[in-house]
KEVEXDO-24596 format. One line per field, with one value per residue (C-alpha): chain; residue in one letter; residue number from 0; x, y, z negated. Coordinates in nm, 4 decimals, m for minus. Layout:
N
unit <- c(A,...)
code <- c(a,...)
pos <- c(NUM,...)
x <- c(X,...)
y <- c(Y,...)
z <- c(Z,...)
//
This chain:
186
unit <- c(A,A,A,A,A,A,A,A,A,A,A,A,A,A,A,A,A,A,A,A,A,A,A,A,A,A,A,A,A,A,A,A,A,A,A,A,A,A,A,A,A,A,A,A,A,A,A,A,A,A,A,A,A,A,A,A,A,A,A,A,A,A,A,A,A,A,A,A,A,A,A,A,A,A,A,A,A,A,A,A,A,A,A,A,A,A,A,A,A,A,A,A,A,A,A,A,A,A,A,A,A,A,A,A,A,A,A,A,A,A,A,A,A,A,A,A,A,A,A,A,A,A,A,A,A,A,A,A,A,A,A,A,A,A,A,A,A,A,A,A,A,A,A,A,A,A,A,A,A,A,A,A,A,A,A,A,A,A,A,A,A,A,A,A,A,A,A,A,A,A,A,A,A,A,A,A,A,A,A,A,A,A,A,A,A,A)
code <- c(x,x,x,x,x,x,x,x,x,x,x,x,x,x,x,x,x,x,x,x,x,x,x,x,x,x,x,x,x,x,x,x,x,x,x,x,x,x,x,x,x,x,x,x,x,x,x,x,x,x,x,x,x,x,x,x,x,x,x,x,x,x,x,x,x,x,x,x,x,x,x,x,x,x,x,x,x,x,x,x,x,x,x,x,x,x,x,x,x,x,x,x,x,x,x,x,x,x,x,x,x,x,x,x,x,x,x,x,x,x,x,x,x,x,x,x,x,x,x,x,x,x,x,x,x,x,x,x,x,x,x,x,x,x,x,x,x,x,x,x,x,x,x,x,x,x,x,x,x,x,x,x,x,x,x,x,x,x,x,x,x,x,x,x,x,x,x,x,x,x,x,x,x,x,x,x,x,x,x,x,x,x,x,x,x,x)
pos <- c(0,1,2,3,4,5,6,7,8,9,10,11,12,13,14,15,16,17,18,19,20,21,22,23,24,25,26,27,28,29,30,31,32,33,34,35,36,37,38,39,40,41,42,43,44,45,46,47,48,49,50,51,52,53,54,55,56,57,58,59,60,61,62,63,64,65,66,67,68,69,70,71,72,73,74,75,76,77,78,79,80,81,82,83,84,85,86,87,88,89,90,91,92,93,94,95,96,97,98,99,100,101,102,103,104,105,106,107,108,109,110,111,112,113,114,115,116,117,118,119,120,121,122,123,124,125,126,127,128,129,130,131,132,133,134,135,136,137,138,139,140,141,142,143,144,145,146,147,148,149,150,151,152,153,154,155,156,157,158,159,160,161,162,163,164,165,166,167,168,169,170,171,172,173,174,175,176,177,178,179,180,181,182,183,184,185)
x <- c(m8.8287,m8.5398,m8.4947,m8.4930,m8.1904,m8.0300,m8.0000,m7.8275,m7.4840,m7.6040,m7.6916,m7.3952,m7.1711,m7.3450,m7.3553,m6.9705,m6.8990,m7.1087,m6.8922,m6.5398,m6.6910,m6.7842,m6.4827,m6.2304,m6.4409,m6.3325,m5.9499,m5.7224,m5.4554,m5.2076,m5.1499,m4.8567,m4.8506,m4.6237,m4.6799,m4.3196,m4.2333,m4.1430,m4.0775,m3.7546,m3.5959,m3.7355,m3.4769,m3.4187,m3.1030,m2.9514,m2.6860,m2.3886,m2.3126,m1.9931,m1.8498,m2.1473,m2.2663,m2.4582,m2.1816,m2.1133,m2.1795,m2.5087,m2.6731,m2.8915,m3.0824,m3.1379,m2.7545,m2.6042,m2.6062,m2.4260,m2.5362,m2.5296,m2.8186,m2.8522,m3.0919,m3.1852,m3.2726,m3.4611,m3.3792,m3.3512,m3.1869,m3.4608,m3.6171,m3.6226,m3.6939,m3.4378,m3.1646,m3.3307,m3.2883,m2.9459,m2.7583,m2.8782,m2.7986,m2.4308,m2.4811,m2.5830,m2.2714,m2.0698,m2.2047,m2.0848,m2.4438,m2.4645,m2.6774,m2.7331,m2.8767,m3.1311,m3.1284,m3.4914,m3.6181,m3.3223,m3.0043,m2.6440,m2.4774,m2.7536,m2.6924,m2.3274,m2.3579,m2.6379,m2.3768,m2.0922,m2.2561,m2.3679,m2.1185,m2.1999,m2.3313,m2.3703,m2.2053,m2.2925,m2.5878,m2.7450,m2.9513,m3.3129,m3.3661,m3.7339,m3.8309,m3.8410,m3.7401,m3.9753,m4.2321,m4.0808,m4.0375,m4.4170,m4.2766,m4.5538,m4.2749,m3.9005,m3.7746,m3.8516,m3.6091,m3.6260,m3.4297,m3.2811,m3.1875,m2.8455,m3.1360,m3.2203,m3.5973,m3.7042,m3.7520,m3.9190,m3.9950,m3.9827,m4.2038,m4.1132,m3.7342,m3.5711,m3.5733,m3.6627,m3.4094,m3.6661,m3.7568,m3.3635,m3.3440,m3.6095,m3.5529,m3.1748,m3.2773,m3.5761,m3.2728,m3.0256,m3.2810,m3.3003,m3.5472,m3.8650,m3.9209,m4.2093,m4.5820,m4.5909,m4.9594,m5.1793)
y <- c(m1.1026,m1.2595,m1.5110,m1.2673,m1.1061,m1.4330,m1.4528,m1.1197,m1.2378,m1.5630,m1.3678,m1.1095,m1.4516,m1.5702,m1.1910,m1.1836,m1.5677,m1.4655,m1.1752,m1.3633,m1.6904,m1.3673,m1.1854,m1.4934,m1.6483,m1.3084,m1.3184,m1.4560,m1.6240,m1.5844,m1.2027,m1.0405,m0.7151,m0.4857,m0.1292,m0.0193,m0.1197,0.2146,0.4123,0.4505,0.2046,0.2914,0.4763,0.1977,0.2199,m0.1643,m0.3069,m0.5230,m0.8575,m0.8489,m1.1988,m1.3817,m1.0676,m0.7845,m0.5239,m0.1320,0.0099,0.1022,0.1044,0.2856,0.0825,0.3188,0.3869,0.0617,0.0634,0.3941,0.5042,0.1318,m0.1152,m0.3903,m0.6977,m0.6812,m1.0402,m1.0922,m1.3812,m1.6498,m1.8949,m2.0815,m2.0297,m2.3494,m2.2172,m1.9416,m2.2816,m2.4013,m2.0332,m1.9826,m2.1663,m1.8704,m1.6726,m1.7625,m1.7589,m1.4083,m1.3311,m1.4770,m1.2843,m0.9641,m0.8471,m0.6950,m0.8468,m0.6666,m0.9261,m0.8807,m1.1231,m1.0951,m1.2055,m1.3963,m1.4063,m1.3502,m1.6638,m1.8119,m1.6104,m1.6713,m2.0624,m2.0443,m1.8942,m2.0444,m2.3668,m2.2678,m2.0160,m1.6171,m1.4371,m1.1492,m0.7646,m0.7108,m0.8809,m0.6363,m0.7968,m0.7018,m0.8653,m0.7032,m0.6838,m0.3192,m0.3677,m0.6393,m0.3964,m0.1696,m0.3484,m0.4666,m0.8339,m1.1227,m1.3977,m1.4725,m1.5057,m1.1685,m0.9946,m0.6641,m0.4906,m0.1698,0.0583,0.3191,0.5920,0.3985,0.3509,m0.0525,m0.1576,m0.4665,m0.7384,m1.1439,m1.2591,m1.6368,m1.8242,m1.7312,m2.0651,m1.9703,m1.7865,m1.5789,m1.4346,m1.3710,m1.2279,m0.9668,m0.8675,m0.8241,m0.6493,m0.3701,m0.2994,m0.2224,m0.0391,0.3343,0.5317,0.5690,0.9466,1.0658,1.1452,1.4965,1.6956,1.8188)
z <- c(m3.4079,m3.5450,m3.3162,m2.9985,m3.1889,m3.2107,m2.8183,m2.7642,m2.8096,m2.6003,m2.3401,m2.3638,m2.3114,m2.0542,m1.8468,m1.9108,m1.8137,m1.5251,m1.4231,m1.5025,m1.2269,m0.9745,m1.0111,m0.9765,m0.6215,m0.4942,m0.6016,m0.3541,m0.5417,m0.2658,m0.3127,m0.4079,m0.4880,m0.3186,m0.4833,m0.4739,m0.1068,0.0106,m0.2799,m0.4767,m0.6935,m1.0532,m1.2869,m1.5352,m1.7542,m1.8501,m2.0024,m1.7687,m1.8274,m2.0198,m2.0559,m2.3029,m2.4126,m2.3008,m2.2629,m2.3961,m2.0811,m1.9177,m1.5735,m1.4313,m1.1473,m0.8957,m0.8989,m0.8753,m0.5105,m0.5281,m0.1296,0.0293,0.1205,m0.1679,m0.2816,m0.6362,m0.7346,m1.0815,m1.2075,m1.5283,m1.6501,m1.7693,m1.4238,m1.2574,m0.8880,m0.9458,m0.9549,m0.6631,m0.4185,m0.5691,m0.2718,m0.0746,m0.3016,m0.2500,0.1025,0.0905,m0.1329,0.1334,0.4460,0.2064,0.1063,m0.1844,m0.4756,m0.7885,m1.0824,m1.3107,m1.6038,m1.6761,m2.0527,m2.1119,m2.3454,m2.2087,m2.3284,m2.1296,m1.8296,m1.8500,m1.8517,m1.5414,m1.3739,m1.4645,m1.3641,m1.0279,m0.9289,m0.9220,m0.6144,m0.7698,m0.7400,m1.0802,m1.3019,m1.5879,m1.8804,m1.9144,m2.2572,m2.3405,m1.9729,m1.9005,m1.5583,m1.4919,m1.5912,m1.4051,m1.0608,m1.1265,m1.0906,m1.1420,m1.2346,m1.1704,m0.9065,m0.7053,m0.5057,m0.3898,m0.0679,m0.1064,0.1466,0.1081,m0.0583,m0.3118,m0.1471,m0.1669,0.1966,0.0996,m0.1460,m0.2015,m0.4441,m0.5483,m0.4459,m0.1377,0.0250,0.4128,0.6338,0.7889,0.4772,0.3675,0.7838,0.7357,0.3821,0.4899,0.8355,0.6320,0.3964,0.6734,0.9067,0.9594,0.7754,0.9286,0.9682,0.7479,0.9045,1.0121,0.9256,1.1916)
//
């Protein structure tokens, strides 16, 4: 008798190792989650980059576009691809889009230097030192970027660098197009 209750927790580990090989065959790696494409920007209140320093004032996220299409770009300094999409980042800057910065995980001095280094494309950059916004934009990693339009709703979303220009064309494009009237009940 005591050797049958020996094998329980065998074969509870071997049910669950069982379950874990079923359940990642069926995952598909390649999916990004886009829960918040059309719904609005959440309400998440940060501080602005003030110099090396988080500054005094706060921002709420769903107002920093204040009624005009914007990207919101979460990004690090420790990120190595977010050094490697920032050239189109600039690019962006320069075709007068709006990009609002999120400074995900990471300390200001830090942020400062990253951009001191490789030049600023940003409207304004607020610091998300714990994450909150991460959590909640439901971002897997940095970088993401997020378009949205003049009401604050996010048109679409970029999940890893910006490195093709017909992602940057239709993120730019769902952030600038009219809102789609909503379904009507029969």
């Amino acid at each position: 008798m005591n050797r049958w209750l020996a094998l329980i927790p065998l074969a509870v580990l071997a049910a669950l190792a069982a379950l874990f090989v079923g359940w990642s065959l069926k995952r598909d790696p390649a999916f990004k989650p886009d829960a918040l494409v059309g719904q609005t920007i959440p309400e998440t209140v940060l501080p602005l980059l003030s110099g090396d320093q988080a500054g005094p004032g706060n921002l709420d996220l769903k107002t920093a576009g204040v009624g005009r299409p914007m990207l919101v770009n979460v990004f690090a300094s420790w990120c190595a691809p977010c050094r490697i999409e920032h050239p189109k980042l600039l690019a962006l800057k320069a075709r007068g889009i709006a990009v609002v910065g999120i400074a995900y995980k990471d300390e200001p001095v830090a942020t400062r230097a990253f951009l001191d280094e490789l030049g600023d494309p940003y409207s304004m950059v607020l610091v998300d030192r714990e994450g909150r916004a991460g959590l909640d934009l439901g971002i897997s990693g940095v970088p993401e970027t997020f378009a949205v339009d003049a009401m604050g709703r996010i048109t679409a979303k970029q999940s890893g660098p910006l490195l093709d220009d017909a992602d940057i064309d239709r993120l730019v494009a769902s952030m600038q197009a009219p809102p789609r009237p909503a379904p009507t009940k029969r």
